[in-house]
C-alpha positions in Angstrom: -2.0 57.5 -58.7 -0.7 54.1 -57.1 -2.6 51.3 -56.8 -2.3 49.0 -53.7 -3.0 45.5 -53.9 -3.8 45.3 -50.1 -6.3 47.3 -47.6 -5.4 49.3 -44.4 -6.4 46.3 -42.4 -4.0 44.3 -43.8 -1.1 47.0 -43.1 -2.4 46.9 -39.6 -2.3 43.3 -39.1 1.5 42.9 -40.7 2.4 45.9 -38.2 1.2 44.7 -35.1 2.4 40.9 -36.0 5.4 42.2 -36.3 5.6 44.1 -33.3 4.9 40.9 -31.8 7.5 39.2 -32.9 10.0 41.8 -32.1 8.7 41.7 -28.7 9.4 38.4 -29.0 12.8 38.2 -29.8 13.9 40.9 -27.3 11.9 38.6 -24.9 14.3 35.7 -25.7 17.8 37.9 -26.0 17.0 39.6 -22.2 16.5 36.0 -21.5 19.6 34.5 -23.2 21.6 37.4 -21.3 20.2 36.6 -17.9 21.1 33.2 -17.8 24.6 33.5 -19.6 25.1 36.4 -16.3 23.8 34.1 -13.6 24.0 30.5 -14.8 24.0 29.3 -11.0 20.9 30.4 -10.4 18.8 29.3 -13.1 20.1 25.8 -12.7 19.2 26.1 -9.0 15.4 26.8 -10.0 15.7 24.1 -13.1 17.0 21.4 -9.9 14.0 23.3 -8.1 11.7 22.2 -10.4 12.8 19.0 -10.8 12.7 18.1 -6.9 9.0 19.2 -6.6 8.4 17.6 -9.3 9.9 14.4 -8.3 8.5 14.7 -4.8 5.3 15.0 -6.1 5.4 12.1 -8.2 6.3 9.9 -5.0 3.6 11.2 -3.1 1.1 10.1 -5.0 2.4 6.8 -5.7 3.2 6.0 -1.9 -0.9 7.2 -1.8 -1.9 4.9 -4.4 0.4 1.9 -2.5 -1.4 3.0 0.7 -4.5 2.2 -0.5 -4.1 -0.6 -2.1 -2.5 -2.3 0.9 -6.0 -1.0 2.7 -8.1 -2.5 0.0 -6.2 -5.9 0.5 -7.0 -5.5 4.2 -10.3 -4.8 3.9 -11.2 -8.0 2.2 -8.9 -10.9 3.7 -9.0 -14.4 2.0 -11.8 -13.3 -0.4 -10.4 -14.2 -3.7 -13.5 -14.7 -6.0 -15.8 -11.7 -5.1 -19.4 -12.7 -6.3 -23.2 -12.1 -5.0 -25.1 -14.1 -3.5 -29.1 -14.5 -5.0 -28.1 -13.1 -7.6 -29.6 -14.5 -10.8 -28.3 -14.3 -14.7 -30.8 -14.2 -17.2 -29.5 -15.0 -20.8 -32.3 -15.2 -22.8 -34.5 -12.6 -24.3 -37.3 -10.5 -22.6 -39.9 -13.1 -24.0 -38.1 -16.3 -22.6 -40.4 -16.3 -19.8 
């Protein structure tokens, strides 16, 4: 009569992780092939990428230039932005 040092669940888990990482590695061989067959067009979807990318970025710096320059506007010749009546207490709530 054997004895086994490990339960049915644990059979199950090796099993399906290693399914998994079969999967896996067909995955990345069907992958491998397709780009060693057609090498033009994945780097046309890598440039792709890039370009939206890279538009992308400029877009939202030309926003963040925008409104800058319409937050300058806004305020002309106010350097020193302060309140007027405004009071600053210091002291403690007893200082009265």
């Amino acid at each position: 009569m054997p004895f086994h040092f490990h339960t049915n669940l644990l059979a199950r888990a090796s099993r399906a992780l290693a399914s998994g990482i079969l999967v896996v590695g067909l995955l990345l061989i069907g992958f491998g092939l397709l780009i060693m067959a057609l090498p033009e067009l994945f780097a046309f979807l890598a440039a792709a990428v890039f370009f939206v990318a890279g538009v992308g970025c400029a877009v939202v710096a030309l926003k963040i230039l925008w409104f800058q320059r319409r937050l300058e506007r806004s305020r002309p010749g106010e350097v020193d932005v302060y309140r007027q009546n405004v009071r600053i207490h210091t002291g403690g709530p007893h200082d009265l």
